[in-house]
C-alpha positions as a Markdown table, in Angstrom:
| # | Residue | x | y | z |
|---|---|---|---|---|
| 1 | Unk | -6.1 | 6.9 | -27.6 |
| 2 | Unk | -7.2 | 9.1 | -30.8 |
| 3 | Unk | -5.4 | 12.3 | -30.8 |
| 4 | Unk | -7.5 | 14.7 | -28.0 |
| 5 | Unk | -7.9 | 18.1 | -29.2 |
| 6 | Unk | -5.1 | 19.7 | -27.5 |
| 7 | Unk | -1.8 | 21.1 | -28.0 |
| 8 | Unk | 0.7 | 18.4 | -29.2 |
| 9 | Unk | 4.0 | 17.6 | -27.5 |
| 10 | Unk | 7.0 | 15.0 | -26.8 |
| 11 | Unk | 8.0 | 14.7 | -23.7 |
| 12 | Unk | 11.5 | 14.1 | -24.2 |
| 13 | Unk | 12.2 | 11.5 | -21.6 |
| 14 | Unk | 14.7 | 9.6 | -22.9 |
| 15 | Unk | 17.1 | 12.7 | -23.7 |
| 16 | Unk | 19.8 | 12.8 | -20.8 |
| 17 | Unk | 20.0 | 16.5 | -20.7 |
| 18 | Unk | 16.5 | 16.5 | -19.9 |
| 19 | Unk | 16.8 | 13.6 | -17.2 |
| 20 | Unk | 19.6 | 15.7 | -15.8 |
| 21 | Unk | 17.7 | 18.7 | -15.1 |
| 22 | Unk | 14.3 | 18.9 | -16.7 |
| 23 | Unk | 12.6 | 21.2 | -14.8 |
| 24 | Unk | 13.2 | 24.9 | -17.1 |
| 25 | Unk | 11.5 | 22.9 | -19.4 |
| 26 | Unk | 8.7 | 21.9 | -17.0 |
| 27 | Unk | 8.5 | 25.2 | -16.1 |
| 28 | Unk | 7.6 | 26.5 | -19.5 |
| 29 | Unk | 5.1 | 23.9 | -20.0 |
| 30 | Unk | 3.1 | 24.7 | -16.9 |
| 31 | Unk | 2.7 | 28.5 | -18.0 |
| 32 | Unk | 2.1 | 28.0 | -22.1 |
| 33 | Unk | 1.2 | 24.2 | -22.7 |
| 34 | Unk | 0.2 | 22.9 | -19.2 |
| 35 | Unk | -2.2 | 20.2 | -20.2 |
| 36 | Unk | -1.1 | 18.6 | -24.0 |
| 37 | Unk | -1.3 | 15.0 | -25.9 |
| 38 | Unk | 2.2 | 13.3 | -26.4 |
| 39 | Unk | 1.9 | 10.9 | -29.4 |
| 40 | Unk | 5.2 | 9.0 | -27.8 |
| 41 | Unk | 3.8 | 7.9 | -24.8 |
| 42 | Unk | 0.0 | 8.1 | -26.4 |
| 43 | Unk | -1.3 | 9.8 | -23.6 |
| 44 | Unk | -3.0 | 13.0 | -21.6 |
| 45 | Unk | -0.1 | 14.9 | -19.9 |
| 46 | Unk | -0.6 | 17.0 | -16.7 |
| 47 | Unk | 1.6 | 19.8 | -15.5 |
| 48 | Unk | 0.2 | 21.7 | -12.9 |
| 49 | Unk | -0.7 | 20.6 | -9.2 |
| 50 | Unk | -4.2 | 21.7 | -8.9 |
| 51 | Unk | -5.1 | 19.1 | -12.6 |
| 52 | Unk | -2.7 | 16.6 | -11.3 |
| 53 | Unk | -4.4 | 16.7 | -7.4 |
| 54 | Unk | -8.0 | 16.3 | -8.6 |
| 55 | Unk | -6.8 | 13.2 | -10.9 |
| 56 | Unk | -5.2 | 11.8 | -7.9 |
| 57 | Unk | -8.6 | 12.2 | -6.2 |
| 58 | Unk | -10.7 | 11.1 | -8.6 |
| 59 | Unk | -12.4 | 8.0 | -8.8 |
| 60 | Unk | -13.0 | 7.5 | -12.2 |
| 61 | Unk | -9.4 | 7.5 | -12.7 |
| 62 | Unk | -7.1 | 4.2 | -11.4 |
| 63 | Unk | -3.9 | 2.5 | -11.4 |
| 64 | Unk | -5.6 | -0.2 | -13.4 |
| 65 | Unk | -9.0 | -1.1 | -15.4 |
| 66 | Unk | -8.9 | -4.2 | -15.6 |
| 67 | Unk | -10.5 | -4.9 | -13.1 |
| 68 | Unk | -13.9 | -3.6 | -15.2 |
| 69 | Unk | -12.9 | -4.3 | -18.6 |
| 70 | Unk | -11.5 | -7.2 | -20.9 |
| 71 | Unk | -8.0 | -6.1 | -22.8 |
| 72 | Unk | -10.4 | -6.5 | -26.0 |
| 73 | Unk | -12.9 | -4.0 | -24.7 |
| 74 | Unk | -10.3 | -1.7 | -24.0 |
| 75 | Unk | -8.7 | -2.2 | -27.3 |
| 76 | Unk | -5.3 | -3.0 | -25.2 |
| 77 | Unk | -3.1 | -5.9 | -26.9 |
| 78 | Unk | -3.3 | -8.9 | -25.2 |
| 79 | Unk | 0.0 | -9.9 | -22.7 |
| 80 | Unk | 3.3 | -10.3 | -24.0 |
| 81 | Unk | 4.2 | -13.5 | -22.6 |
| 82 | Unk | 7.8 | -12.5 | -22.3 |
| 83 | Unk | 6.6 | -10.3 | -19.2 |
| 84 | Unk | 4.3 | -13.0 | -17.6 |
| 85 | Unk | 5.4 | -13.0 | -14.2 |
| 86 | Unk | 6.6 | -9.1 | -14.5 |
| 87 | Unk | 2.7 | -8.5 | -15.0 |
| 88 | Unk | 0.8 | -10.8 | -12.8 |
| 89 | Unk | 3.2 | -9.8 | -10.0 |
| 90 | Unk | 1.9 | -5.7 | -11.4 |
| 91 | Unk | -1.7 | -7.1 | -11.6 |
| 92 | Unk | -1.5 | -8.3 | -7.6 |
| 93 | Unk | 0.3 | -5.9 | -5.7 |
| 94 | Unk | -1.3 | -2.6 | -4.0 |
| 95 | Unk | 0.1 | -0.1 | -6.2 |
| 96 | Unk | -2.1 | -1.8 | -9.4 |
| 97 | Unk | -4.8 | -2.7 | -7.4 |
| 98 | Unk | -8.3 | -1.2 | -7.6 |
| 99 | Unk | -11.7 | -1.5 | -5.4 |
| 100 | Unk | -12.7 | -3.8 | -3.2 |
| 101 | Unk | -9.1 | -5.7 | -3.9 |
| 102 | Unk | -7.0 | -2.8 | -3.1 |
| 103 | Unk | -9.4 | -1.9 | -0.3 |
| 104 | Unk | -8.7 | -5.3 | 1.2 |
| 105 | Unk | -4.9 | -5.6 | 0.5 |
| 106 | Unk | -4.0 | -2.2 | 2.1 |
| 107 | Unk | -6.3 | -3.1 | 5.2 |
| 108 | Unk | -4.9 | -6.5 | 5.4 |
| 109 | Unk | -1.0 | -5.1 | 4.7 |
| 110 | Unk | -1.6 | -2.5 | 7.5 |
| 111 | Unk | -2.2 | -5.2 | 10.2 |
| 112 | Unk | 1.6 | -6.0 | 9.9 |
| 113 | Unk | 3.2 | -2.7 | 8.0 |
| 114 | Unk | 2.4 | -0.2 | 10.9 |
| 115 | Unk | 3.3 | 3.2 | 12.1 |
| 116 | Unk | 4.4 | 1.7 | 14.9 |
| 117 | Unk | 6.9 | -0.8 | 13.2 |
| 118 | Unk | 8.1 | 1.9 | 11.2 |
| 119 | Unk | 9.3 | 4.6 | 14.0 |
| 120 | Unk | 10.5 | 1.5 | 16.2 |
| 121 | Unk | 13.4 | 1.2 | 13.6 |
| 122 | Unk | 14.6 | 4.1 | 14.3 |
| 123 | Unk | 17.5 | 2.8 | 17.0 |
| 124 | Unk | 18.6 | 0.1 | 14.6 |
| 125 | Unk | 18.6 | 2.9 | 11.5 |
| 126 | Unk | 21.0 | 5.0 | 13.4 |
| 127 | Unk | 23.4 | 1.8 | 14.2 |
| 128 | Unk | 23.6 | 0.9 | 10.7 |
| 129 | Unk | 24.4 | 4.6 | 9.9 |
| 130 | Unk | 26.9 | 5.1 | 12.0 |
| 131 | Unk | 28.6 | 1.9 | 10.9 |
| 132 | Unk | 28.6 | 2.9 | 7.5 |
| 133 | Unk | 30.0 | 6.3 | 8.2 |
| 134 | Unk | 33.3 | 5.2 | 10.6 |
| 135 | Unk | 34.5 | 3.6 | 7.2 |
| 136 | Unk | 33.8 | 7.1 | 5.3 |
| 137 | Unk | 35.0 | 9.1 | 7.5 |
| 138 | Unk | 38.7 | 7.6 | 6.7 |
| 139 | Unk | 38.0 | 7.2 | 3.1 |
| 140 | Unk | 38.5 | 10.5 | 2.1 |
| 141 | Unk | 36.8 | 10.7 | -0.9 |
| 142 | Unk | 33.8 | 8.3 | -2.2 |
| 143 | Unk | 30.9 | 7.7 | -4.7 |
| 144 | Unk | 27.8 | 8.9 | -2.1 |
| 145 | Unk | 25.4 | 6.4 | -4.1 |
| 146 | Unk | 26.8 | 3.1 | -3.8 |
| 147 | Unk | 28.8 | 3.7 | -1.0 |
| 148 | Unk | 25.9 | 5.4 | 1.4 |
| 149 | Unk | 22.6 | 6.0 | -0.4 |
| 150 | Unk | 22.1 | 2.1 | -1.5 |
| 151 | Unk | 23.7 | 0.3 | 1.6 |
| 152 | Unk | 20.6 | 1.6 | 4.5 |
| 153 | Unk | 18.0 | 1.0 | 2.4 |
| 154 | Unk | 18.3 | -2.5 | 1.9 |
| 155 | Unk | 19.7 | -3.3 | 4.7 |
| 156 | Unk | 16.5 | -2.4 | 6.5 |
| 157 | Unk | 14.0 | -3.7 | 4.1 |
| 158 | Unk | 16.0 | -6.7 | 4.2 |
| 159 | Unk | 16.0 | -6.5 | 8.2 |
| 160 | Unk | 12.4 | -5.9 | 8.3 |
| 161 | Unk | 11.0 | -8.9 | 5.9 |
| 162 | Unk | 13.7 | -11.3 | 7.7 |
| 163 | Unk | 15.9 | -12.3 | 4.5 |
| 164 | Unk | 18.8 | -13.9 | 5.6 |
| 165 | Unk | 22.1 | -12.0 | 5.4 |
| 166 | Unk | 23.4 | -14.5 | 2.6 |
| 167 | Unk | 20.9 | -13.3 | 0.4 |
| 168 | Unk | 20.7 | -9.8 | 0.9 |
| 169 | Unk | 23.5 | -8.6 | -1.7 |
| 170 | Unk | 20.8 | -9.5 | -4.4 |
| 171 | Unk | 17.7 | -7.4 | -3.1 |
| 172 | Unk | 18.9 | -4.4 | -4.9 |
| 173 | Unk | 19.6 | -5.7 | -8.3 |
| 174 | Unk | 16.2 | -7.5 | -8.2 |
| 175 | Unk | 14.4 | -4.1 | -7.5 |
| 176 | Unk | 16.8 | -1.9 | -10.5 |
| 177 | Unk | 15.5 | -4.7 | -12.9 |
| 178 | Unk | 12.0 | -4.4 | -11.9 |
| 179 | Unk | 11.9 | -0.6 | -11.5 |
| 180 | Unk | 13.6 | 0.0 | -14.6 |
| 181 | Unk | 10.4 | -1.8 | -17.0 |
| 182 | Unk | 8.4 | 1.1 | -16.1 |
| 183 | Unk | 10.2 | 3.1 | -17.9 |
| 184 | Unk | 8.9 | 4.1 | -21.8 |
| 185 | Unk | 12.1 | 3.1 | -23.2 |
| 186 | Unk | 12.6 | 0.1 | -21.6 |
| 187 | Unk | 14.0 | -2.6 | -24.2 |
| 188 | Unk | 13.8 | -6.4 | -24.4 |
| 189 | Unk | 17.1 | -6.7 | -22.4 |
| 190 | Unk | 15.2 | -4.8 | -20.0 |
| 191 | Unk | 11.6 | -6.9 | -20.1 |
| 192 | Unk | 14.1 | -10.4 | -19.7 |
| 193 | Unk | 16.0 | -8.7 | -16.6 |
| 194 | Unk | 12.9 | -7.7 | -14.8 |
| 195 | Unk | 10.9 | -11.5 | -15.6 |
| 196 | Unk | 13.8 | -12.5 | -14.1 |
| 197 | Unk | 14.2 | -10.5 | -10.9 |
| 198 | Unk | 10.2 | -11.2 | -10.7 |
| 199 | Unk | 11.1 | -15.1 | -10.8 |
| 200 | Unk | 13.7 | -15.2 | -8.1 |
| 201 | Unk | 12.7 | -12.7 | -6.1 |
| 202 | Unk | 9.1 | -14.5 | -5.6 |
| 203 | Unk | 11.0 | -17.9 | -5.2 |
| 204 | Unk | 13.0 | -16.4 | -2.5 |
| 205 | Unk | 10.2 | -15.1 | -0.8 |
| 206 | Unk | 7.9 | -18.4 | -1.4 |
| 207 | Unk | 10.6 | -20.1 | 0.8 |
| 208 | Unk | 11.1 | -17.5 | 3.5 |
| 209 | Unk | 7.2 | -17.5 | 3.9 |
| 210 | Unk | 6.9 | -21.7 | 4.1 |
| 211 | Unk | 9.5 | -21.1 | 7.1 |
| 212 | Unk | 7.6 | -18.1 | 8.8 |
| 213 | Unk | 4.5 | -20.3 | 8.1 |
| 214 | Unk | 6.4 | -23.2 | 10.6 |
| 215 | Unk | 8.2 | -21.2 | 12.7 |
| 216 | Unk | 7.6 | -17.8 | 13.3 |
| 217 | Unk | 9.9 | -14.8 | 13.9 |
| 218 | Unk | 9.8 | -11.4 | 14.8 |
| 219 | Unk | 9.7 | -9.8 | 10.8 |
| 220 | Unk | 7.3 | -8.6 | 8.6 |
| 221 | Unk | 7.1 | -11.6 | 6.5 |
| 222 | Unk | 5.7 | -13.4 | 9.6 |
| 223 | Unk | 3.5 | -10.4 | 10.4 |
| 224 | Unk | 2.1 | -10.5 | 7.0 |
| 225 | Unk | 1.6 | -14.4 | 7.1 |
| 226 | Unk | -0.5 | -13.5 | 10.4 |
| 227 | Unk | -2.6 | -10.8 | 8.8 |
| 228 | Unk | -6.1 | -11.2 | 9.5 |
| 229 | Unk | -9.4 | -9.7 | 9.5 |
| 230 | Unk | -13.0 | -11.1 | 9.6 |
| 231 | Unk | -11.7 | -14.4 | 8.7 |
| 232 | Unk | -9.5 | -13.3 | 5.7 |
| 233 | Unk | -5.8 | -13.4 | 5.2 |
| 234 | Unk | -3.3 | -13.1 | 2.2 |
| 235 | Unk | -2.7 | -15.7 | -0.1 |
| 236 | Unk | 1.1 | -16.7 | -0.3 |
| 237 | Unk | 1.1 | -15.2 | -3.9 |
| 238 | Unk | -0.4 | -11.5 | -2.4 |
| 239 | Unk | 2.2 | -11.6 | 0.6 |
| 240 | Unk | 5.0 | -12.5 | -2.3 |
| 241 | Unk | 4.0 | -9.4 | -4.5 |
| 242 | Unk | 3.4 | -7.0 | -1.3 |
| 243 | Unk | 7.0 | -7.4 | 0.2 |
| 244 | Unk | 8.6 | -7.3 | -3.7 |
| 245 | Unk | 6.2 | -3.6 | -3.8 |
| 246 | Unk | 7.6 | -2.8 | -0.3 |
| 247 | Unk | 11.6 | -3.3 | -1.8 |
| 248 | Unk | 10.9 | -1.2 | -5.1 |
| 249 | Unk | 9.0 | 1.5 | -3.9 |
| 250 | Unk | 10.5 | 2.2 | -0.8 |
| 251 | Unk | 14.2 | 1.4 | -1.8 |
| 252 | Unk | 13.9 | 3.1 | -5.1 |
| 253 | Unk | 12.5 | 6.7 | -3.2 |
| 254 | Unk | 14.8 | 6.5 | -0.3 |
| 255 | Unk | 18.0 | 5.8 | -2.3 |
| 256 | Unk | 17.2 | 8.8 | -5.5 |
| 257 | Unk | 15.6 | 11.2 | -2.8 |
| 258 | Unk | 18.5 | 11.0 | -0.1 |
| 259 | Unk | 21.5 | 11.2 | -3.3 |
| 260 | Unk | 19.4 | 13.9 | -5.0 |
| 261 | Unk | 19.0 | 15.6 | -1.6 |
| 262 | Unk | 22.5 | 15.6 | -0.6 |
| 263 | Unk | 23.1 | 17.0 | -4.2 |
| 264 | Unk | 21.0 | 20.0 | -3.7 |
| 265 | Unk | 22.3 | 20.7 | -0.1 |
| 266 | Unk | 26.1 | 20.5 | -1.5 |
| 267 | Unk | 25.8 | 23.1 | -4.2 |
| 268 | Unk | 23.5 | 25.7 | -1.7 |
| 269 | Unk | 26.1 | 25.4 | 0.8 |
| 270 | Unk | 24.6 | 27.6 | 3.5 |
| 271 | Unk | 21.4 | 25.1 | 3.5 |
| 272 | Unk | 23.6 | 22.3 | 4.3 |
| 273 | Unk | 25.9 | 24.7 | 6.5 |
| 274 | Unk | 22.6 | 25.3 | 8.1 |
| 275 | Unk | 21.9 | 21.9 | 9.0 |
| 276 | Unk | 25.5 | 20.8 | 10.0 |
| 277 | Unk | 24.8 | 23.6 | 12.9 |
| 278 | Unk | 21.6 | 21.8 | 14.1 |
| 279 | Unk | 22.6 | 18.0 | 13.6 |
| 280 | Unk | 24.5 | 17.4 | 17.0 |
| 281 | Unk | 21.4 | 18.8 | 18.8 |
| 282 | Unk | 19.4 | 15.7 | 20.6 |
| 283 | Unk | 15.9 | 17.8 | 19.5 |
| 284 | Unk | 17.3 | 18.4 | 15.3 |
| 285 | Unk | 15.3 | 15.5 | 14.3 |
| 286 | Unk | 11.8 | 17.3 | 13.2 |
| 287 | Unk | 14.0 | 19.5 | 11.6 |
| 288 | Unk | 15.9 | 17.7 | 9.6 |
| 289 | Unk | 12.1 | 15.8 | 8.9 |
| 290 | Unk | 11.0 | 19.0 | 7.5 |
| 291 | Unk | 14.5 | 19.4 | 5.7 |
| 292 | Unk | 13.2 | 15.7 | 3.7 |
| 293 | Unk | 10.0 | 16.8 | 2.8 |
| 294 | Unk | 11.7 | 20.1 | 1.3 |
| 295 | Unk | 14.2 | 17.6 | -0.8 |
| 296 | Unk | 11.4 | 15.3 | -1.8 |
| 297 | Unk | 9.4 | 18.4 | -3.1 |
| 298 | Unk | 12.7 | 20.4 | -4.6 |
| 299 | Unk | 14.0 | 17.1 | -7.0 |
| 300 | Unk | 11.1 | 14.4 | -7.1 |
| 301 | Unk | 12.8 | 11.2 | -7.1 |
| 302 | Unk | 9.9 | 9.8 | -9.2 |
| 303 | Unk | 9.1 | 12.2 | -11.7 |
| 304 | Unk | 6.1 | 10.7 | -13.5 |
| 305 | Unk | 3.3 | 8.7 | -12.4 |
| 306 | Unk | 0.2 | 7.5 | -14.3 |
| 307 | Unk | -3.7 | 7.2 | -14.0 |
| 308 | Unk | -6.1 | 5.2 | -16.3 |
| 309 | Unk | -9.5 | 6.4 | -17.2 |
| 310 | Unk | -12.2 | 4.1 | -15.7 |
| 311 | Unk | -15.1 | 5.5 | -17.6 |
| 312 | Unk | -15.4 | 8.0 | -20.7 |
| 313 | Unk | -15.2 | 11.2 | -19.6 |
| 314 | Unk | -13.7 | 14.9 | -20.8 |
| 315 | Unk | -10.1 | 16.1 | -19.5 |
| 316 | Unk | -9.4 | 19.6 | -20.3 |
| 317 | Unk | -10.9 | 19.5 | -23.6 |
| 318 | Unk | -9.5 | 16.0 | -24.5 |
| 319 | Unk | -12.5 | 13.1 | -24.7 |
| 320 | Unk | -11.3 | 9.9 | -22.9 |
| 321 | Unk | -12.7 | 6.6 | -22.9 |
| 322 | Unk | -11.7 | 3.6 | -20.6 |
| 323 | Unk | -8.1 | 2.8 | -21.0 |
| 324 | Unk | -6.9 | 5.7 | -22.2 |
| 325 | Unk | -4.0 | 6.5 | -19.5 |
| 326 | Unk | -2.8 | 9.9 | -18.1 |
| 327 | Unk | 0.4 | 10.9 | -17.2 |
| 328 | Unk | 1.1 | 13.6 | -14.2 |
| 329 | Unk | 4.1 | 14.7 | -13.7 |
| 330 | Unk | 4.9 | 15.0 | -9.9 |
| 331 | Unk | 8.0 | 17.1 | -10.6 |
| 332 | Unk | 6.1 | 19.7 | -12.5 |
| 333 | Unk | 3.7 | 20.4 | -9.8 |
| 334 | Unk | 6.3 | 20.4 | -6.9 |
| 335 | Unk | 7.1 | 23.1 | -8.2 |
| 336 | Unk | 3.7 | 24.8 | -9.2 |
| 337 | Unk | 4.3 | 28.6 | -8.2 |
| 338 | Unk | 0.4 | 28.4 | -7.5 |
| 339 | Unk | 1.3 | 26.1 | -4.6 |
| 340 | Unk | 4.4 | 26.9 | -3.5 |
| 341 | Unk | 5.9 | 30.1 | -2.5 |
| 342 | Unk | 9.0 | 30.6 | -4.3 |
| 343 | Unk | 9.2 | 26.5 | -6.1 |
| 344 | Unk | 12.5 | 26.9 | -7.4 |
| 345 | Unk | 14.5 | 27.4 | -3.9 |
| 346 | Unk | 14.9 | 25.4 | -0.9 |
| 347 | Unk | 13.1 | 26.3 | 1.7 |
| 348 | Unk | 14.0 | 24.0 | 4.7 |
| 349 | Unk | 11.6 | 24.9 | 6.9 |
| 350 | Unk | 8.8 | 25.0 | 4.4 |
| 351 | Unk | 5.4 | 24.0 | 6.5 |
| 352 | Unk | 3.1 | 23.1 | 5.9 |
| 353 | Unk | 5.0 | 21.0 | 2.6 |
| 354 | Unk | 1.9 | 19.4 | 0.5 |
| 355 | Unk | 4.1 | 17.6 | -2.3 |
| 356 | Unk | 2.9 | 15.2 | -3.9 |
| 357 | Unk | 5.6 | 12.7 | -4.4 |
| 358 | Unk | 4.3 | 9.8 | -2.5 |
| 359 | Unk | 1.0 | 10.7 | -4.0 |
| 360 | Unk | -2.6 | 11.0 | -3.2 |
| 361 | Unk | -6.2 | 9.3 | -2.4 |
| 362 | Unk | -6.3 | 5.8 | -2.1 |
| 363 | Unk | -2.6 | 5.0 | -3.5 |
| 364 | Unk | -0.6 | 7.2 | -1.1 |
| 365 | Unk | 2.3 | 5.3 | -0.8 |
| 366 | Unk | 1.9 | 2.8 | 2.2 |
| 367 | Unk | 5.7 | 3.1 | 2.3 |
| 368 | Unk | 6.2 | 7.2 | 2.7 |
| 369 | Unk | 6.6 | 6.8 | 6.9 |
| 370 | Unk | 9.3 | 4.4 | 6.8 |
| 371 | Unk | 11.1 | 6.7 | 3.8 |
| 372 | Unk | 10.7 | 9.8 | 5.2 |
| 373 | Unk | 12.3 | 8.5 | 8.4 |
| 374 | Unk | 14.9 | 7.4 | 6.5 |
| 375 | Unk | 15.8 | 9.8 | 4.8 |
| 376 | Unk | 15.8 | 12.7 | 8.2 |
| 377 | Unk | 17.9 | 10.3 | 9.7 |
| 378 | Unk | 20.7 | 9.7 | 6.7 |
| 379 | Unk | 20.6 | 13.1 | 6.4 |
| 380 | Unk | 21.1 | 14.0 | 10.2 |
| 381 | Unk | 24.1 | 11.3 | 10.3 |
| 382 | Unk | 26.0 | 12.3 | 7.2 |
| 383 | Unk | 26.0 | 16.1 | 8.7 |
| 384 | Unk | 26.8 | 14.9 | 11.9 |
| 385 | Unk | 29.9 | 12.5 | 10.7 |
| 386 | Unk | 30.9 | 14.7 | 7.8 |
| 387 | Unk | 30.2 | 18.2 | 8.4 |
| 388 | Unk | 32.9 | 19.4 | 5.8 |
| 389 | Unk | 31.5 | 17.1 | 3.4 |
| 390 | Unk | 31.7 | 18.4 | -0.1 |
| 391 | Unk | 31.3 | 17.7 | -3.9 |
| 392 | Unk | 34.1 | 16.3 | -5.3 |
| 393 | Unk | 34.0 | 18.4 | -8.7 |
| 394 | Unk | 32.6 | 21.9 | -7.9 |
| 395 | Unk | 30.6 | 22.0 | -11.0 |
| 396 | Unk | 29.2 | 18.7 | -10.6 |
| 397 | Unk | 26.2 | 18.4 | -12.8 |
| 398 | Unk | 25.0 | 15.1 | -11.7 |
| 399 | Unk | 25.5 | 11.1 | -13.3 |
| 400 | Unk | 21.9 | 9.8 | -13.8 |
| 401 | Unk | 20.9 | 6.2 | -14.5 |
| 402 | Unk | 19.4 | 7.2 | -17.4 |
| 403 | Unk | 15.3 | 7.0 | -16.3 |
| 404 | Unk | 12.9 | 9.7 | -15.8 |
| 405 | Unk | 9.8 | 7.5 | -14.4 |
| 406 | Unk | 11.8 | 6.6 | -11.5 |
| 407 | Unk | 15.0 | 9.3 | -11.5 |
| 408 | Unk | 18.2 | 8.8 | -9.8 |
| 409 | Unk | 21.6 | 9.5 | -9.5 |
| 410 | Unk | 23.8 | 7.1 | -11.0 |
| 411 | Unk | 26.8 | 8.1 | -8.9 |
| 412 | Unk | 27.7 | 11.8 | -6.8 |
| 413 | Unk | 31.6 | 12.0 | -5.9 |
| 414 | Unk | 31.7 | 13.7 | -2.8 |
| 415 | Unk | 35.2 | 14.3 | -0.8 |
| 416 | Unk | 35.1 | 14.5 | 3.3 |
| 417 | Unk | 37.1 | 17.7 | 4.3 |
């Protein structure tokens, strides 16, 4: 992209004070530099909800072009063959996927990925929940991330595809790898550990789909292996990228929005005071669903998505071309006082709550229900088992991993009593 004429910038997403808390500086850019070029990243930068909403919903913006253009036409180098199987798996899946393919995928997915799947977890979400929290409960203190965030999440992805217990211990390492190449700072150690999680992830799945394929079980895999419409199913290769989409997506949000949350909730005390009240209450569940949607809006657990320009057009001043990319940042307009009253506190009982972290248009996350349920019900546990549940270093100011495209806690020392 040549240099738009607007204000110049750099983000600075790879400084860890501004992965820690990064939104006083999002904050200024909204009000004096909400739209601006950064020469880092070589892209279109959106700050405020309104720009970032009518990108989201606008067609001549998409995930990918490809689909319409060569790489030469679009003046994109060609593939590094060092990410081969990281970027056909990108090319394949939903998320990447553009008109009539996407169109097809996400009907096709939706046969077997329902609404009613989703909220039929719910029985088997508590039991794992409470299982994990009788060994808390004695531990006295513990590291809320690996020890409660990470463990439900996989655990039901892994429950819900049908991968064997035996292998289950490698699902999240697989998806950390993959995640973490989306990131602008990602290094070669990075691109080698994400080819590779691509390659055994996918042979993992090729084998659980053979079996579902001769003997069929009650999982998604099998559901997905079903999927058809007018005649037309999924080809092992599109069932293979959609479940490795379904880990990363939905594992990476519930994990960083339910730490992040838990964060927030332990240094307002009265919000999660608030909610210990409510939890034992058979009827607290839509209020601890609007308590999620408040957590997902107050610290976006993915900070930074991207659109690609599908036809030349002008942004705010800037003149763009096919393949020049735009990048909105979620957390920005989450907190857009044109949107929503008072952005900076928590608001539990904010309604209606129109975030934008799983997105908008065509590639709202297929994954939000399942997250969202989640997360209300991690939440309503936790207060339920630990109501005196507190941080374990009063000024805690949070371990992050390190990335701001997908941003997590690295660990959150919490003590029970």
């Amino acid at each position: 992209m040549s240099p738009p004429n607007l204000p110049v910038f750099r983000l600075p997403v790879t400084d860890p004070a501004f992965v820690q808390n990064p939104y006083p500086l999002l904050a200024e850019l909204r009000e004096t530099t909400p739209v601006f070029f950064d020469p880092g990243m070589n892209r279109v930068v959106l700050t405020r909800y309104a720009d970032i909403s009518a990108v989201l919903r606008d067609k001549r913006f998409g995930r990918s072009a490809l689909h319409r253009y060569s790489r030469d036409e679009l003046g994109w180098p060609p593939p590094d063959p060092a990410q081969q199987h990281f970027d056909a798996f990108n090319g394949n899946h939903l998320l990447d996927s553009e008109p009539p393919k996407h169109t097809r995928l996400r009907s096709l997915v939706g046969l077997a990925f329902t609404p009613r799947r989703v909220e039929g977890l719910q029985k088997r979400i508590e039991a794992i929940l409470a299982g994990q929290l009788r060994g808390l409960g004695e531990a006295g203190a513990f590291d809320l991330v690996a020890d409660y965030a990470e463990p439900l999440p996989v655990t039901v992805i892994a429950e819900l595809l049908g991968v064997p217990p035996t292998d289950r211990a490698l699902l999240r390492p697989w998806s950390a790898a993959i995640v973490r190449l989306y990131e602008p700072s990602a290094d070669s150690l990075a691109q080698a550990e994400a080819e590779r999680a691509v390659l055994d992830f996918s042979a993992l799945l090729r084998e659980l789909s053979g079996q579902r394929r001769r003997q069929p079980q009650d999982d998604l895999i099998t559901a997905l292996v079903g999927a058809e419409q007018d005649g037309d199913r999924l080809s092992e290769q599109e069932l293979i990228d959609t479940c490795i989409l379904l880990l990363n997506a939905g594992h990476e949000a519930s994990v960083n929005g339910l730490a992040a949350g838990v964060l927030a909730l332990l240094r307002q005390r009265e919000h999660w005071d608030a909610l210990v009240a409510a939890a034992p209450r058979e009827d607290s569940l839509p209020l601890f669903r609007r308590a999620a949607e408040e957590l997902l809006r107050f610290d976006t657990p993915l900070p930074m998505f991207e659109r690609i320009a599908l036809e030349s057009m002008e942004l705010h001043g800037a003149a763009l071309k096919p393949g020049d990319r735009v990048s909105l940042l979620y957390a920005s307009g989450n907190r857009d006082p044109r949107k929503f009253d008072v952005p900076g506190a928590l608001n539990l009982n904010r309604d209606p709550n129109p975030h934008l972290t799983f997105g908008l248009g065509i590639h709202y996350c297929l994954g939000a229900p399942l997250a969202r349920l989640e997360l209300a019900l991690s939440l309503r546990a936790l207060c339920r088992a630990l109501p005196d549940l507190r941080l374990k270093h009063a000024d805690e100011p949070g371990q992050y991993t390190g990335g701001f495209v997908i941003r997590g806690l690295a660990r959150l020392d919490v003590v029970n009593g």
